[in-house]
OpenMM code with the backbone's topology and positions (N, CA, C; nanometers):
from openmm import Vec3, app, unit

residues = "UNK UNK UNK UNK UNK UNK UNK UNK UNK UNK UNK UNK UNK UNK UNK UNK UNK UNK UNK UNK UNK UNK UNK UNK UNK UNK UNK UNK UNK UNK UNK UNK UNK UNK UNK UNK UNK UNK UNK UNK UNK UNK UNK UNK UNK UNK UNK UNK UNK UNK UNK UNK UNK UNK UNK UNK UNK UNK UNK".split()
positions = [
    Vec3(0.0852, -0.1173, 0.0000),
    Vec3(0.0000, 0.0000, 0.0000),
    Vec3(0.0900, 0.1239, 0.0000),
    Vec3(0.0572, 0.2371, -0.0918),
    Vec3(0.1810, 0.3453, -0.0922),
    Vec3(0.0860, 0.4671, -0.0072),
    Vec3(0.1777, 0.5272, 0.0406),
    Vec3(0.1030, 0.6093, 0.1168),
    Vec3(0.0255, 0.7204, 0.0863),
    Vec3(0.1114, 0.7674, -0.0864),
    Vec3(0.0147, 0.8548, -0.1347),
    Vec3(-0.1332, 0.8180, -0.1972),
    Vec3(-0.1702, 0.6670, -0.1987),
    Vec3(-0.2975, 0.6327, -0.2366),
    Vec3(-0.3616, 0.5896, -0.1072),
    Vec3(-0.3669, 0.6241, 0.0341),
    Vec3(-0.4490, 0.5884, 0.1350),
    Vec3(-0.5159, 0.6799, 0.1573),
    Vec3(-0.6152, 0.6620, 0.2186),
    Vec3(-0.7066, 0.7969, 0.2767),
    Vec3(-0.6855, 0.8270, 0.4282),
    Vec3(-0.7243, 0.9652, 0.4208),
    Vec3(-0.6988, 0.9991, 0.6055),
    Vec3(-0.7042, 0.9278, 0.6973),
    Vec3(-0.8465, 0.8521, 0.6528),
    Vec3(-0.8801, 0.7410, 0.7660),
    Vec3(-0.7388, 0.6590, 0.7774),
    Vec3(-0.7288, 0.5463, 0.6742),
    Vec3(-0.5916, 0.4901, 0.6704),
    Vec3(-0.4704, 0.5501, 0.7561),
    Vec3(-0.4561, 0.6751, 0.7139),
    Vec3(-0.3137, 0.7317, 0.7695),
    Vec3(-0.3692, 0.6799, 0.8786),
    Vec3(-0.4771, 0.7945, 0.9625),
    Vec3(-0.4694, 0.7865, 1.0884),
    Vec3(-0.4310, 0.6774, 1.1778),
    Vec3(-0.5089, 0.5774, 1.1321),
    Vec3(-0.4685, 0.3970, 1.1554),
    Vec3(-0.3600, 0.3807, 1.1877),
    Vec3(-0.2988, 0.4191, 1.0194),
    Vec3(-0.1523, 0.3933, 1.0438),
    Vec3(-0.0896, 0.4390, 1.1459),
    Vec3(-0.1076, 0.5475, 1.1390),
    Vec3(-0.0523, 0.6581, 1.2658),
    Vec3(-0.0784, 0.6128, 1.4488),
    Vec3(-0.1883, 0.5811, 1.4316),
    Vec3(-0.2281, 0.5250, 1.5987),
    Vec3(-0.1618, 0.3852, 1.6097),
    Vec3(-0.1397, 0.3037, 1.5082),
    Vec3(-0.0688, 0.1411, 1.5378),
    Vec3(0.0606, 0.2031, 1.5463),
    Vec3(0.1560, 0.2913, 1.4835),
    Vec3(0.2598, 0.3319, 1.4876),
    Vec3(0.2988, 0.3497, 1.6406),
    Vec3(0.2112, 0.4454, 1.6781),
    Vec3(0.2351, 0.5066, 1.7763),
    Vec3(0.2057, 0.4293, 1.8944),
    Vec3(0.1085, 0.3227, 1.9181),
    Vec3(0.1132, 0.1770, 2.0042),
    Vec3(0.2354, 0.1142, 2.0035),
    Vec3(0.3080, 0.0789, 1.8950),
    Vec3(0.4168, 0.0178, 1.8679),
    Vec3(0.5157, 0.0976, 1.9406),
    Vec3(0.5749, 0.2127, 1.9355),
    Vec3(0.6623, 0.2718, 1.9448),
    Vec3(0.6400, 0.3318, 2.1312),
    Vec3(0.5173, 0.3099, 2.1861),
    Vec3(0.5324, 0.3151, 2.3257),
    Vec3(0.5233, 0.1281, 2.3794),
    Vec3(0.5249, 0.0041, 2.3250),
    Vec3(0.5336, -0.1001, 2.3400),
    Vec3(0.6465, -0.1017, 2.3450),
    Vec3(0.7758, -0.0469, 2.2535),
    Vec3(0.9106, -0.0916, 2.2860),
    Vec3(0.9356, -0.0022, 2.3642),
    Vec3(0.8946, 0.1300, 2.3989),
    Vec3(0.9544, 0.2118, 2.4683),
    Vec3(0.9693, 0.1081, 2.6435),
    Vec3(0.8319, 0.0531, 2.6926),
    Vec3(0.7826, -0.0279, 2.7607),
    Vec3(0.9048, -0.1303, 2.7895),
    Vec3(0.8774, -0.1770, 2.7191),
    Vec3(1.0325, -0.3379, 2.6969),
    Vec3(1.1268, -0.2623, 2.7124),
    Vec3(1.1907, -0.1707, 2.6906),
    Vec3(1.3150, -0.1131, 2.7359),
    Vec3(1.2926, -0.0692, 2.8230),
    Vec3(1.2310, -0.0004, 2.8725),
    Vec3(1.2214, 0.0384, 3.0677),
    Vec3(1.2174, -0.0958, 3.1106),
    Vec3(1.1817, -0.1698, 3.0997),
    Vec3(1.1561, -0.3159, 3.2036),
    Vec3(1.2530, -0.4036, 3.1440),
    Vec3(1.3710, -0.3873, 3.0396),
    Vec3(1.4872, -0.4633, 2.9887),
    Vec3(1.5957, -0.3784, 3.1099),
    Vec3(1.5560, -0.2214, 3.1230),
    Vec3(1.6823, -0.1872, 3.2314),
    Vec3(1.6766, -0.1836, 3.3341),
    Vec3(1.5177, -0.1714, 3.3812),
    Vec3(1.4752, -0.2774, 3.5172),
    Vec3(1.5165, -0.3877, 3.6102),
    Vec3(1.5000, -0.4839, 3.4830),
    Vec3(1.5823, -0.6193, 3.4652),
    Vec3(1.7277, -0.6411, 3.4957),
    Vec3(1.7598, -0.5322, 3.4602),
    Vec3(1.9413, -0.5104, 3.4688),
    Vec3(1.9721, -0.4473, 3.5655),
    Vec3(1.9302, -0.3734, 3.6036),
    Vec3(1.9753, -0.3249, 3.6953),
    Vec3(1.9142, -0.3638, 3.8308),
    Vec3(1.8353, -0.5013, 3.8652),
    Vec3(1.7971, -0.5717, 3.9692),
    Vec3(1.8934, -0.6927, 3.9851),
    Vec3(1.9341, -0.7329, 3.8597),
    Vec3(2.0418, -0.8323, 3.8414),
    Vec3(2.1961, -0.7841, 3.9315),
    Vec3(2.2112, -0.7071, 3.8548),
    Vec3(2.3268, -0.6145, 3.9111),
    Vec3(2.3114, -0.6135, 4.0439),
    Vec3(2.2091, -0.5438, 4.1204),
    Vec3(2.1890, -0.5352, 4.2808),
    Vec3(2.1790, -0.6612, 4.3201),
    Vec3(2.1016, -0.7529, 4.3303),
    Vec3(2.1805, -0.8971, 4.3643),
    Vec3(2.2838, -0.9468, 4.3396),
    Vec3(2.3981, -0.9215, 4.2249),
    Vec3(2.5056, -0.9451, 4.2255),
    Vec3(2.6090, -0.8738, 4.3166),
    Vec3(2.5859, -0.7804, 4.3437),
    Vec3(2.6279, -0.6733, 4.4257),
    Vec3(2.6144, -0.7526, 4.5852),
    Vec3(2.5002, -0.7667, 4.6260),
    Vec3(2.4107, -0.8311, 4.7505),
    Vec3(2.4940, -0.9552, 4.7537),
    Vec3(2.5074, -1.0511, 4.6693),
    Vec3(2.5399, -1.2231, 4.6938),
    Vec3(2.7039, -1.1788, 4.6969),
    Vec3(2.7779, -1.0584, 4.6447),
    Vec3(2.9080, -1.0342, 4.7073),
    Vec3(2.9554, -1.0007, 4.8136),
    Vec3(2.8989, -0.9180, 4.8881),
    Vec3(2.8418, -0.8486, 5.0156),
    Vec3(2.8691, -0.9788, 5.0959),
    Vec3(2.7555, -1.0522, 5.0697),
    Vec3(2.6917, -1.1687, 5.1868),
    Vec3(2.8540, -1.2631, 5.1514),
    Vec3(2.8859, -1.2759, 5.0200),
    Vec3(2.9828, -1.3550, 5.0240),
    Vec3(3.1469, -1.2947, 5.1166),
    Vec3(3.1443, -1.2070, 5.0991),
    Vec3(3.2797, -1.1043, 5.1885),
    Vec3(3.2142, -1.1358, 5.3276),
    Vec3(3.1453, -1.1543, 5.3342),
    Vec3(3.0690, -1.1566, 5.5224),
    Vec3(3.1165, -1.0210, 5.5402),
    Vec3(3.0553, -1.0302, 5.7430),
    Vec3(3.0406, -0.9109, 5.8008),
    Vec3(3.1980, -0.8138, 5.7791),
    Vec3(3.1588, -0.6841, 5.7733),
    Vec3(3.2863, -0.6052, 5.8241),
    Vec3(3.3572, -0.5931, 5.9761),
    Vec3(3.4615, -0.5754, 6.0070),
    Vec3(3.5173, -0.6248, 6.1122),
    Vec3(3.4606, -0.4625, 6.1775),
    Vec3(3.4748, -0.4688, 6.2953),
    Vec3(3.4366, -0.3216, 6.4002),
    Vec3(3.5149, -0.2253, 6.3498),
    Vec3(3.6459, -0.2515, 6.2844),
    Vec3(3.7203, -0.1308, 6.3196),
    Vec3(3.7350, -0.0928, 6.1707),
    Vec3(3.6231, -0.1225, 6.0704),
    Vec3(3.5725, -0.0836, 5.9402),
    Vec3(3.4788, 0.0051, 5.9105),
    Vec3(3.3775, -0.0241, 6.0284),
    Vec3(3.2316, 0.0864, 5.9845),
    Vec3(3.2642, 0.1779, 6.0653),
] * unit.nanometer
topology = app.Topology()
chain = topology.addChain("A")
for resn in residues:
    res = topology.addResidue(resn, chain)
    for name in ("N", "CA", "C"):
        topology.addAtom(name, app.Element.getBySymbol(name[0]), res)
């Protein structure tokens, strides 16, 4: 379908699925760096716990 033979209606369509699409990935990438950066803080956490406590004359 070329765009100069659609009608308004069409565009608009086009235009509103576009624009679903393009806040759907926006979506998946907030919750892909979500993801990452919760990973990270438990990796962080299971190092922590793995070093054990700090000695008194540390904190």
């Amino acid at each position: 379908m070329f765009l100069n033979q659609c009608t308004e209606e069409d565009l608009d369509n086009r235009a509103r699925r576009a624009e679903h699409h393009m806040n759907l990935a926006l979506e998946a990438r907030r919750w892909n760096l979500a993801q990452r950066y919760r990973f990270e803080m438990l990796a962080v956490a299971a190092e922590c716990d793995r070093r054990g406590p700090k000695p008194d004359w540390q904190s």
